[in-house]
C-alpha positions as CSV (number, residue, x, y, z in Angstrom):
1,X,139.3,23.4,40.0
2,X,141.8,24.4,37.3
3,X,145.5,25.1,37.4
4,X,146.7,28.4,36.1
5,X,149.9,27.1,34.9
6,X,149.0,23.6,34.3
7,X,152.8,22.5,32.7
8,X,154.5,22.8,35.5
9,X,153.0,19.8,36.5
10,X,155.9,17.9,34.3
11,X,158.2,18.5,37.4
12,X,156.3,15.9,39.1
13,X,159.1,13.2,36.7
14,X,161.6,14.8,39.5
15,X,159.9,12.8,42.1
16,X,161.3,9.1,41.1
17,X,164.7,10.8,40.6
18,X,164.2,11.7,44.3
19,X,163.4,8.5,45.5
20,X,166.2,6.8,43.6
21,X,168.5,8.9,45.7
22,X,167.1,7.8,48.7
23,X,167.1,4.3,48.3
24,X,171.1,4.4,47.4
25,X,171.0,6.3,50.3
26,X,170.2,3.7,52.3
27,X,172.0,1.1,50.9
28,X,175.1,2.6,50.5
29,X,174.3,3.2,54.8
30,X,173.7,-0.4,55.2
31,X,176.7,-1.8,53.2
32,X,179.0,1.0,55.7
33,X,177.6,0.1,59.1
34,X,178.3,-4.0,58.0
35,X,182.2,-2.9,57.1
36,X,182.2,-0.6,60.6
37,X,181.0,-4.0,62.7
38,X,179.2,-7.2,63.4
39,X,175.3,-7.3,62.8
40,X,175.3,-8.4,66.3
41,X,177.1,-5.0,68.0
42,X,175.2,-2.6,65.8
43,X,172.0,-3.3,67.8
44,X,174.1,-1.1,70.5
45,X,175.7,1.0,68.8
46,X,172.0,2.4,66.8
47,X,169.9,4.5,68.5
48,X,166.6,2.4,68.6
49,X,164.1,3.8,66.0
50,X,166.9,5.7,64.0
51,X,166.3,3.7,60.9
52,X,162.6,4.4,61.1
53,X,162.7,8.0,61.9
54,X,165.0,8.5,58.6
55,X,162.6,7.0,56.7
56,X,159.1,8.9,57.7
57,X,161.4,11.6,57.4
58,X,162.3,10.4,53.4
59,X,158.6,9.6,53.2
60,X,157.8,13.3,54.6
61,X,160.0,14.9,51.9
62,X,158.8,13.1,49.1
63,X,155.2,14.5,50.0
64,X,156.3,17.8,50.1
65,X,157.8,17.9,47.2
66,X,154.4,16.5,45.5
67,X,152.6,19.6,47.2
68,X,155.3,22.3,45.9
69,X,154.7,21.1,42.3
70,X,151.2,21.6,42.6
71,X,151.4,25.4,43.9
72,X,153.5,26.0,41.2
73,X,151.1,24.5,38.8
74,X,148.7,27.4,40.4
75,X,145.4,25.4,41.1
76,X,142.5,27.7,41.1
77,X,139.2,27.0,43.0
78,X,136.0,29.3,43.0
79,X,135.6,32.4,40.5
80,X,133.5,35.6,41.0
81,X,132.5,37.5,37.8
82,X,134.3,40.9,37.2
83,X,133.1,43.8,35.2
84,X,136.0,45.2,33.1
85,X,136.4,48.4,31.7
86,X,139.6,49.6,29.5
87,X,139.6,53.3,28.6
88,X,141.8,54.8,26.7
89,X,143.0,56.7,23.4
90,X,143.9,55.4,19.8
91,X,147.3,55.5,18.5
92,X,148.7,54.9,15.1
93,X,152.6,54.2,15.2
94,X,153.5,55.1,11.2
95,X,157.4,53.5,11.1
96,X,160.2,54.6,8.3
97,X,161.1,51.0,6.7
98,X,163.2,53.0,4.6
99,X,167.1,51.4,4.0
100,X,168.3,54.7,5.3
101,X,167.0,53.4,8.8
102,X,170.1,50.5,8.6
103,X,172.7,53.5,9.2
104,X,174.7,52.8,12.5
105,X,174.8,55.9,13.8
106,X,172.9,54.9,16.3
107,X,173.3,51.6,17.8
108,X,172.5,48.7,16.6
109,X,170.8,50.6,14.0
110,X,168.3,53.1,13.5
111,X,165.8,50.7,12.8
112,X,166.3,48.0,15.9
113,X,166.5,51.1,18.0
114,X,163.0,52.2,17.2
115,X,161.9,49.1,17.4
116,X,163.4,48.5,20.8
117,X,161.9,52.3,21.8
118,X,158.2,51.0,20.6
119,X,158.3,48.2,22.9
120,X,158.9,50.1,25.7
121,X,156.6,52.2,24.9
122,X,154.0,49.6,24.5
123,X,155.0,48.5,29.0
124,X,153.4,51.8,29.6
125,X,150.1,51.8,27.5
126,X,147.4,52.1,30.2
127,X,144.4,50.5,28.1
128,X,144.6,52.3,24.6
129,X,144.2,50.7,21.3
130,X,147.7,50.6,19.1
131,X,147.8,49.8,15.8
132,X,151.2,50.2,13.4
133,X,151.5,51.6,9.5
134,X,154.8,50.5,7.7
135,X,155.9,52.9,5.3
136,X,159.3,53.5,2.8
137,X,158.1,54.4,-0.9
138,X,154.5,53.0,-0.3
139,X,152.4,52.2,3.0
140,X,150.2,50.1,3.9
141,X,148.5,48.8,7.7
142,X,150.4,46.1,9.1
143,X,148.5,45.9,12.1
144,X,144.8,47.4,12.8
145,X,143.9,48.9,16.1
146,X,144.2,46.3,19.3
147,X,144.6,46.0,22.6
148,X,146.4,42.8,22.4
149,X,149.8,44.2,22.5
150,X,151.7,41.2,22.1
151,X,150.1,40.8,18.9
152,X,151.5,43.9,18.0
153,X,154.8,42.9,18.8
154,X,154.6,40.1,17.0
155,X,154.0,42.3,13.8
156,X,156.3,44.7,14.5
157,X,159.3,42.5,15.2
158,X,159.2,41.5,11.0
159,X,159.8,44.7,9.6
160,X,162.9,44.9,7.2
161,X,163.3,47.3,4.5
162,X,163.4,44.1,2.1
163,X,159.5,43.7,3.5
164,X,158.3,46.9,1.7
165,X,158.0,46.4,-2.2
166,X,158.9,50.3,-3.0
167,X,162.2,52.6,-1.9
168,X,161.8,55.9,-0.9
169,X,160.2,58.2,2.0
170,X,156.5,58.8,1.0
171,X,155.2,60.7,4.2
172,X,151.7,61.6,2.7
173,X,150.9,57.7,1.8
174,X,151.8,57.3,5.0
175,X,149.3,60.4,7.1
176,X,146.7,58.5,4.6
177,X,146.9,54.9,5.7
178,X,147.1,55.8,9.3
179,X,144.4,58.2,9.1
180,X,142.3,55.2,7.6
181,X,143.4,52.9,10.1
182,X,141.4,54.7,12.8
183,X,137.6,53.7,13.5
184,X,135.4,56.3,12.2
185,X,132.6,55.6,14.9
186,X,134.9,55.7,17.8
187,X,134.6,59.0,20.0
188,X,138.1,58.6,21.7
189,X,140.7,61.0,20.5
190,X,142.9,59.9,17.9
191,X,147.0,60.5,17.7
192,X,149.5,59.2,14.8
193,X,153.5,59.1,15.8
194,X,155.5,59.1,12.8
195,X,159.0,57.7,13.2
196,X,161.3,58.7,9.8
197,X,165.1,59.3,9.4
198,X,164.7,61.1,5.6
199,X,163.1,64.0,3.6
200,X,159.9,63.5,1.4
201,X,160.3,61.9,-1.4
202,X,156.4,60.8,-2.5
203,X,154.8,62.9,-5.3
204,X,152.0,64.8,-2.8
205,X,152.6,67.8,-0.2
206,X,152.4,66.0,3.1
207,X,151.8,69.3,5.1
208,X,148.4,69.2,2.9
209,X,147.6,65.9,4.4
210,X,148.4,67.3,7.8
211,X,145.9,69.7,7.3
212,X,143.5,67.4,6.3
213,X,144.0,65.4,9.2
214,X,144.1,68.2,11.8
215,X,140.3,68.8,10.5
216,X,139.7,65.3,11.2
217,X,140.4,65.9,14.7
218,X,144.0,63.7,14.7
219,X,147.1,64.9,16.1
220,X,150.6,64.3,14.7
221,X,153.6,63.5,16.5
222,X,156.4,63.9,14.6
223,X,160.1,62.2,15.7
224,X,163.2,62.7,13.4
225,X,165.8,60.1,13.4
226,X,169.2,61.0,12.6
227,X,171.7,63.9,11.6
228,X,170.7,66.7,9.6
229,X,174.3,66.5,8.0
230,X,173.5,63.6,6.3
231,X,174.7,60.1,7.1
232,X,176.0,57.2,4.5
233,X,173.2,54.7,3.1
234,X,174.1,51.0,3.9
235,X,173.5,49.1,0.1
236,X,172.0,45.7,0.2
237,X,174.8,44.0,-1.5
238,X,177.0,45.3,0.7
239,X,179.1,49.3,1.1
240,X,177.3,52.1,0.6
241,X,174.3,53.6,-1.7
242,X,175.9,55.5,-4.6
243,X,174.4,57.8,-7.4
244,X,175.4,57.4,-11.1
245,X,178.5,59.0,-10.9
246,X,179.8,57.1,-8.1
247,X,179.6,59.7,-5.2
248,X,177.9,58.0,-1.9
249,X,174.7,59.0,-1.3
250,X,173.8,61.0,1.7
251,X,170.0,60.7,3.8
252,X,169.6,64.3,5.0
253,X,166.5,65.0,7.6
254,X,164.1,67.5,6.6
255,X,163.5,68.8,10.6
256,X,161.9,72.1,9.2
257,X,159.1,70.0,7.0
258,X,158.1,67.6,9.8
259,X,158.1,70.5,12.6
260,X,155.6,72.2,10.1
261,X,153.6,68.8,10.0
262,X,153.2,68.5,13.9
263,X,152.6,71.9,14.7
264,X,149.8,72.2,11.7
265,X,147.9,69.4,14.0
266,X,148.6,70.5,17.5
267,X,151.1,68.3,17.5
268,X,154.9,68.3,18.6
269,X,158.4,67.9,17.0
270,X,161.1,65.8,18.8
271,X,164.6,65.1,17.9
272,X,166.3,61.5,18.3
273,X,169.2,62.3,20.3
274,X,171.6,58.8,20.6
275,X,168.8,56.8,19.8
276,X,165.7,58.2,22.8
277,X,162.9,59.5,21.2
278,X,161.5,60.3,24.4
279,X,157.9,58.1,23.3
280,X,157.4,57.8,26.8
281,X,157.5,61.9,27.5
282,X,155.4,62.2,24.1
283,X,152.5,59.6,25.4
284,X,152.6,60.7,29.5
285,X,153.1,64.5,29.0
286,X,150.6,65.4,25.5
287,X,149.2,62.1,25.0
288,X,147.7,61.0,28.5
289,X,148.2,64.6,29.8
290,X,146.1,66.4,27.2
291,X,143.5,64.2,25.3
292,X,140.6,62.7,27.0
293,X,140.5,58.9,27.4
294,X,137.2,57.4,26.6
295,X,136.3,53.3,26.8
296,X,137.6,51.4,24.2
297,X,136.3,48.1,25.6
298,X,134.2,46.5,28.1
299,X,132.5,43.2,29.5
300,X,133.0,40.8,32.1
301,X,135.1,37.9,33.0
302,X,135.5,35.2,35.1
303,X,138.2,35.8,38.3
304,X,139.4,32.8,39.6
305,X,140.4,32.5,43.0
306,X,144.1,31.2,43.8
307,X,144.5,29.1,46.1
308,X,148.5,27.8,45.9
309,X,148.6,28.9,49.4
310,X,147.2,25.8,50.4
311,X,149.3,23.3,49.2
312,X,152.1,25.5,49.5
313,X,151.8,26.4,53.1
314,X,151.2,21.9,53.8
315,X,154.6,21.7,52.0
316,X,156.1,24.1,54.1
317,X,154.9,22.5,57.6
318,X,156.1,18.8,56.0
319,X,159.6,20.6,55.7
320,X,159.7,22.3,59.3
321,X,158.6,18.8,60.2
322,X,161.2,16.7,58.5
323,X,163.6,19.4,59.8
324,X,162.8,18.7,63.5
325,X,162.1,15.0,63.6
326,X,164.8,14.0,66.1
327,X,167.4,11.2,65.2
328,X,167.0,10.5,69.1
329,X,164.3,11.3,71.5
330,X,164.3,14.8,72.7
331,X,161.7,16.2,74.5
332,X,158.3,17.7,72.6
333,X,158.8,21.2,73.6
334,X,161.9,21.7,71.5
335,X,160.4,19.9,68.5
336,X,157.4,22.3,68.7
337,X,159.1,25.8,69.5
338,X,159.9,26.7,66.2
339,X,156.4,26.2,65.2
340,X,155.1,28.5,67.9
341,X,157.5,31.0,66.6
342,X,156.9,30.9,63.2
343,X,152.7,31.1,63.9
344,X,153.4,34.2,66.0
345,X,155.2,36.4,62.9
346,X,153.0,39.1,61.6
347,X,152.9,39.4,58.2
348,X,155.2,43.1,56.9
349,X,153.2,45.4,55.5
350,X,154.4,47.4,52.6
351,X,155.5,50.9,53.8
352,X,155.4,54.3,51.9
353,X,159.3,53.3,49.9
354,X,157.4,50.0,48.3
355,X,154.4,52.3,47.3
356,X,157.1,54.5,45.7
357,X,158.4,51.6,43.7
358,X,154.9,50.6,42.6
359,X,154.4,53.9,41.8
360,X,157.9,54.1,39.7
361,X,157.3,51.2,37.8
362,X,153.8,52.3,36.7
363,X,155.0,55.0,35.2
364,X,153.5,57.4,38.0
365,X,156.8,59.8,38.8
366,X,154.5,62.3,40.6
367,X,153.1,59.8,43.1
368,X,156.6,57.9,43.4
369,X,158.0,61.1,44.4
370,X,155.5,61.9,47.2
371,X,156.4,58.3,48.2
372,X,159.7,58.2,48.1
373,X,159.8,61.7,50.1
374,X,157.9,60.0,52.7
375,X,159.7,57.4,53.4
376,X,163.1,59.8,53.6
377,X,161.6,61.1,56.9
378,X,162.9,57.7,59.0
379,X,166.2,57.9,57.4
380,X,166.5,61.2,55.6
381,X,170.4,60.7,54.9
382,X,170.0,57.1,52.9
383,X,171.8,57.4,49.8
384,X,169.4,54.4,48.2
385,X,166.2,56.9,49.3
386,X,168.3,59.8,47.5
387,X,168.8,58.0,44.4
388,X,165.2,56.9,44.6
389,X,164.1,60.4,44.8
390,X,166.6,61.9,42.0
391,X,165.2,59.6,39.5
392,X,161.7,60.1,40.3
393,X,162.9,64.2,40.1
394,X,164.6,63.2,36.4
395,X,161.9,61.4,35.2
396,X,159.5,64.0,36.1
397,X,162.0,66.7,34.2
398,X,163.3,68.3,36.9
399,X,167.1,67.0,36.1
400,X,168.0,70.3,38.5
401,X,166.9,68.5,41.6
402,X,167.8,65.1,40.1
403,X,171.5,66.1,40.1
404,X,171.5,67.7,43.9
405,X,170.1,64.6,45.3
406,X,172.3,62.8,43.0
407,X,175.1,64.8,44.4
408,X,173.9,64.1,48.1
409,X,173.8,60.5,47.8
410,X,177.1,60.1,46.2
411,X,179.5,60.4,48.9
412,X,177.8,58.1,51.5
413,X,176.5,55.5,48.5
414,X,178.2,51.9,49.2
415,X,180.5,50.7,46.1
416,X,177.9,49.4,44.1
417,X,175.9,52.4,43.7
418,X,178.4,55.2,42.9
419,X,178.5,53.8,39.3
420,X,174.9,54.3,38.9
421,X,174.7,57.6,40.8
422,X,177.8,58.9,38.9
423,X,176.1,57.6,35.7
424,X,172.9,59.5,36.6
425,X,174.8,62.9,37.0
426,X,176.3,62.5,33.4
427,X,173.2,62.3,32.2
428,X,171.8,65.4,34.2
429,X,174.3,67.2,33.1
430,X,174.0,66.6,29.9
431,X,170.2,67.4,30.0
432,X,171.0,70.7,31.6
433,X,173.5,71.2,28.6
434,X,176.9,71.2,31.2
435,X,178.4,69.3,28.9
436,X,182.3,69.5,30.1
437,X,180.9,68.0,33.9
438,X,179.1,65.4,31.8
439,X,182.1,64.1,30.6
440,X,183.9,64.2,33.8
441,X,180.5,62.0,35.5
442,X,180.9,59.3,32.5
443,X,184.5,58.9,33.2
444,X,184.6,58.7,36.7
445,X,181.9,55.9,36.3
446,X,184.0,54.2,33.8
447,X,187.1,54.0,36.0
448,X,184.7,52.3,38.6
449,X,183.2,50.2,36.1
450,X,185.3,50.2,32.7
451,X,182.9,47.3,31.6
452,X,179.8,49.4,31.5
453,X,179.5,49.6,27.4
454,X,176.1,52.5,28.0
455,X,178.7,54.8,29.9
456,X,180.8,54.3,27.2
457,X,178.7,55.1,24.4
458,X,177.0,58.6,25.8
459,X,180.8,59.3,27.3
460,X,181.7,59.2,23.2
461,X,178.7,60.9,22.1
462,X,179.1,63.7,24.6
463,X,182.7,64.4,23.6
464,X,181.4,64.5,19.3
465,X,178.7,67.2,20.5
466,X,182.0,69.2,22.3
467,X,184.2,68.9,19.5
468,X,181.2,70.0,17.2
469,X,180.4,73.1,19.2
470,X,183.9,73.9,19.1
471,X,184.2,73.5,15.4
472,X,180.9,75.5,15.0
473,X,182.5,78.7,16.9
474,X,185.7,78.2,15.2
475,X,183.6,78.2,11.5
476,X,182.1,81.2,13.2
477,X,184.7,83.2,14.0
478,X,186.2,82.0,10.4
479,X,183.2,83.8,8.9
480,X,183.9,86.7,10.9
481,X,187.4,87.4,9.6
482,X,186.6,86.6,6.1
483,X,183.5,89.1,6.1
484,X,186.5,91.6,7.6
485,X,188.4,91.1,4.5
486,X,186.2,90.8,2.0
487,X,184.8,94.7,3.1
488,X,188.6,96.1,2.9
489,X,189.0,94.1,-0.4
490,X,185.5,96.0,-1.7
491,X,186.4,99.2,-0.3
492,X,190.2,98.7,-2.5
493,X,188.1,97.6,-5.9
494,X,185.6,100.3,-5.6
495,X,188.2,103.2,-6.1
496,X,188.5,103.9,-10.0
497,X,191.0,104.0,-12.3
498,X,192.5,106.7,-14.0
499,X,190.3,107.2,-17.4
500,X,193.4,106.7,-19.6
501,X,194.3,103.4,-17.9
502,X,190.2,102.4,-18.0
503,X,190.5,102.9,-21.4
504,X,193.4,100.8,-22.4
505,X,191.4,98.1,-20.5
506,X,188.9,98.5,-22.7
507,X,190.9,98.2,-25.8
508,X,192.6,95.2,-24.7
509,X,189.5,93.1,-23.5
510,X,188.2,94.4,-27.3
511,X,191.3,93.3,-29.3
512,X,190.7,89.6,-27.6
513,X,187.1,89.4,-27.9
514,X,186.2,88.9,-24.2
515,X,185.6,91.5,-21.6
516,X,187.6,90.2,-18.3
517,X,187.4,91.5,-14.8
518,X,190.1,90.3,-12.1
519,X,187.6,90.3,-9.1
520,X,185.1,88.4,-11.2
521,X,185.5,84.5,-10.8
522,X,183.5,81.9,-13.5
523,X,181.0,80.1,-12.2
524,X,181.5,76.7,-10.4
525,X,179.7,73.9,-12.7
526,X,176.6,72.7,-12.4
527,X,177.3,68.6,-11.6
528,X,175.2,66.2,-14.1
529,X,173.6,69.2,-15.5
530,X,172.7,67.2,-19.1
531,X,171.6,64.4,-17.5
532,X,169.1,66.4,-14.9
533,X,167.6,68.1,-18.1
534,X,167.2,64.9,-20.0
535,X,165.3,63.7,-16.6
536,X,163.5,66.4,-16.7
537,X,162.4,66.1,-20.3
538,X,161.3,62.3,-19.3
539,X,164.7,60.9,-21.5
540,X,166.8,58.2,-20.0
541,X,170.5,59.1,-20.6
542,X,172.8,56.8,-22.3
543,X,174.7,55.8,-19.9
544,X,171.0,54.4,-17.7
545,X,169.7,52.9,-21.1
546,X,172.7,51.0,-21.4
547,X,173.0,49.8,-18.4
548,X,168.9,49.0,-18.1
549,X,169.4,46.9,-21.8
550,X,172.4,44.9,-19.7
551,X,170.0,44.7,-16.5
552,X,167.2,43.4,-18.5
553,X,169.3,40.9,-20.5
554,X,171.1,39.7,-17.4
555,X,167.8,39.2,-15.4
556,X,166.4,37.9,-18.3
557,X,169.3,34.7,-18.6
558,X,168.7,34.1,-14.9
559,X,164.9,33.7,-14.9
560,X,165.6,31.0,-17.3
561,X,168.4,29.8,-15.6
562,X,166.5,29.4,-12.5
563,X,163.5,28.0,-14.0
564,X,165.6,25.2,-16.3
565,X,166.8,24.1,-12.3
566,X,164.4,24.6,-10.5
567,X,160.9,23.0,-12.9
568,X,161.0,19.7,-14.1
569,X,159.8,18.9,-17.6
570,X,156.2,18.7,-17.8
571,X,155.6,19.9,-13.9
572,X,154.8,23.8,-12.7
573,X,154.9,24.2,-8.9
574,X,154.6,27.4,-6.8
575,X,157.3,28.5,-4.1
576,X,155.3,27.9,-0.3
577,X,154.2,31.3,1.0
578,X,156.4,32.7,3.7
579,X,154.5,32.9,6.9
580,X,154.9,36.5,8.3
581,X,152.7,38.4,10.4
582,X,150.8,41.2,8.5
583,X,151.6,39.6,5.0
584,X,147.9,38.9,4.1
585,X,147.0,42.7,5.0
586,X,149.7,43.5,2.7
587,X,148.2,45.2,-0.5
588,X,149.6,44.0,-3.8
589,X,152.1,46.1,-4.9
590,X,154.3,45.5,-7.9
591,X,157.6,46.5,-7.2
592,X,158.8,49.9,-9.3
593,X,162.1,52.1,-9.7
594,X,162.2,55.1,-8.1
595,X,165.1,57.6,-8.2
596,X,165.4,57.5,-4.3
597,X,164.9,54.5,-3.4
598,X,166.4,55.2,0.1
């Protein structure tokens, strides 16, 4: 015998606490019944065998309470050997540990929200091997292929951008670490899912690399976080990331180079929008849907058998026991009728909405539905059954029918539901693009539940993507008008001028040494345009050599500084190593300057 969860067995230290209560239990009794009356009239005023009844009863309790203990421990008796068989695909997560991935606009950050995105998608991983490549200006494996996805949580939970040695966004170091990751003997099919927020800026051509992986049989799914407008960098010390001249720094996304990337493999393109990256539509609809699962492990292992029904169902007849022990005597048949009735219950069997649920929470949406639809034919007006079908209908992509059954449901739903089912037609709406009935959804959920911070958040990022759209058609019409005028303006400038008038022109641009025209405009100047060419020519500018003779000097005093504080004469000692998961996989980079270190 073992126990499955042997430290619940500390619990058992609740037993004398137990006992102590009893036995002030009985003395504060006593002490009561002497103030009430005379030892001598209490004989008649006791029931006989009252006293003794209390205590098997006590006695009864304190037994049962031993056996619940031990079926929460889980004791185990007898095993069986099982042959197990995991089949699946491999998967290399390559995440963007760039400091462009601390931007807010999305919450908490872009970062923590992939994070939290990964995790989920690790619930729904039916037997493949995962492993994770953490990349900014350099990349290396932080955790190999497993099947042990705690493990993987574990390494994923450390990544900062102060983890990585190297700034930057270098998407072909990371298409090569992640193609090495995979096992070259394995015959299941292999996918990578990058995760970035920024353009390129390693030295290679990572649709090249694509290529080169796409021969290799790998497919690359590609997911762009953030706003092609460009959003500000948060600095380490604090503000935002600026350039030499002061002007904050903007991280574009490069959607068109990353779209080339996935397509060049077979692959697919998705856009973050408020934070889902729709992982689990990338891994149930292409990854699961269209590449073939093969065994990635096999063996056996030993099944035990539980067996916490035995002391659990003892406990339970102590209880019923205690329960019915009469203070006085009553006659047997009422002490045993409960029993009878509780040996007579059938056990309830799971019906076709519980298969649904099963179904739901496995990640099945097809089978759910065919549940859930089942179930509706007993009560096909249930609003619960309706909201279980329009999610099962929204999960599946069909946000159409998700919104009629939401719509059904909602004006028979009890109080607690309308929030969720109002919440649920926001976000069919939005799906479908209606973004004005949306916005009317969010708010009617909000006035039943101002507290709900979600509803909140889509309700403000539905209402940026209006005013947006309107701005975009306004621009547009703008551009419209000015193209109008500019083609009258043209039409006016292209008539000539008399010859005499031309030629007094002439003379006058001649006599000043400069040939003007009014239409023509001088060109806007070309910001830092020195500096880029002494870059170019591999020069440092004055104002960088300065400031790297001050950086060097400064860095310089505080090595010392920190040495003559920390170092004892005559002693050299080594800091202790910090103990992170994935740090001895790590390869030894030495930290370099790079011009985008974002």
């Amino acid at each position: 015998m073992k126990f499955a969860h042997i430290e619940m067995l500390f619990l058992i230290w609740v037993l004398p606490a137990l006992l102590l209560a009893y036995l002030y239990g009985w003395r504060k009794r006593r002490s009561i019944l002497k103030a009430f009356s005379a030892a001598r009239t209490l004989a008649g005023i006791i029931p006989a065998g009252m006293a003794t009844r209390r205590r098997w009863g006590a006695l009864l309790v304190l037994v049962a309470s031993v056996l619940v203990v031990a079926a929460m421990a889980g004791p185990q008796y007898g095993f069986q050997w099982q042959k197990i068989e995991r089949r699946g695909v491999e998967i290399i997560i390559a995440l963007d540990c760039s400091r462009s991935m601390l931007a807010t606009d999305i919450q908490p950050n872009r970062l923590d929200r992939a994070k939290r995105e990964i995790y989920d998608l690790l619930n729904m991983l039916e037997g493949d091997r995962v492993g994770l490549t953490a990349f900014s200006g350099s990349a290396f494996l932080q955790c190999p292929l497993t099947i042990d996805y705690q493990a993987f949580y574990l390494f994923l939970e450390v990544l900062t951008p102060d983890y990585l040695p190297v700034g930057g966004t270098d998407l072909s170091a990371a298409l090569r670490t992640a193609q090495e990751a995979f096992d070259p003997q394995a015959t299941s099919q292999k996918a990578i899912i990058l995760i970035t927020d920024g353009e390129n800026t390693g030295p290679d051509d990572p649709l090249k690399i694509a290529q080169e992986i796409q021969k290799a049989g790998i497919k690359l799914f590609c997911i762009g976080v953030g706003s092609g407008d460009g959003v500000p960098i948060p600095a380490s010390e604090g503000g935002f990331k600026k350039d030499a001249s002061g002007r904050i720094i903007l991280s574009r996304l490069d959607e068109s180079l990353l779209t080339r990337m996935a397509l060049a493999t077979g692959g697919s393109y998705v856009r973050s929008v408020a934070g889902d990256m729709d992982l689990d539509t990338i891994y149930r609809d292409q990854i699961r849907a269209h590449m073939d699962a093969t065994t990635v492990a096999g063996g056996r292992k030993q099944v035990w058998a539980d067996r916490y029904q035995w002391p659990l169902a003892l406990a339970v007849l102590l209880l019923f026991i205690v329960r019915w022990i009469p203070l006085v005597k009553k006659p047997l048949a009422l002490v045993l009728l409960p029993l009878a009735v509780l040996a007579i219950q059938a056990p309830a069997q799971a019906g076709p909405l519980q298969e649904g649920y099963n179904a739901y929470q496995k990640g099945d949406y097809k089978q759910a539905l065919k549940k859930f639809i089942d179930g509706q034919l007993k009560d096909p007006d249930n609003p619960e059954i309706l909201y279980d079908i329009g999610n099962a209908y929204y999960k599946s992509g069909d946000y159409a029918a998700a919104k009629e059954h939401y719509s059904q449901a909602l004006p028979k739903a009890p109080p607690e539901l309308k929030p969720k089912l109002l919440y649920n037609l926001g976000n069919s709406a939005f799906r479908q693009k209606q973004l004005q009935e949306a916005v009317k959804n969010y708010e009617a959920a909000l006035k039943l539940t101002p507290q709900d911070k979600q509803a909140e958040e889509n309700l403000a990022f539905v209402k940026q993507q209006m005013q947006q759209e309107k701005q975009k058609n306004q621009q547009q019409q703008q551009n419209q008008s000015d193209e109008s005028q500019h083609s009258q303006s043209d039409q006016q400038q292209n008539q000539q001028p008399p010859k005499d008038q031309q030629n007094k022109q002439d003379q006058g641009a001649g006599q000043n040494g400069q040939q003007k025209k009014p239409d023509q405009q001088p060109p806007p100047p070309q910001y830092g345009s020195e500096m880029d060419q002494q870059k170019q020519q591999g020069q440092a500018t004055q104002p960088e050599q300065q400031a790297r003779q001050n950086q060097t000097a400064s860095a310089g005093g505080q090595q010392d500084q920190k040495r003559s504080d920390e170092q004892p004469a005559g002693a050299q000692m080594l800091n202790r190593l910090k103990d992170q998961p994935g740090r001895a996989m790590m390869p030894n980079y030495r930290k370099r300057q790079v011009d985008k270190d974002w």
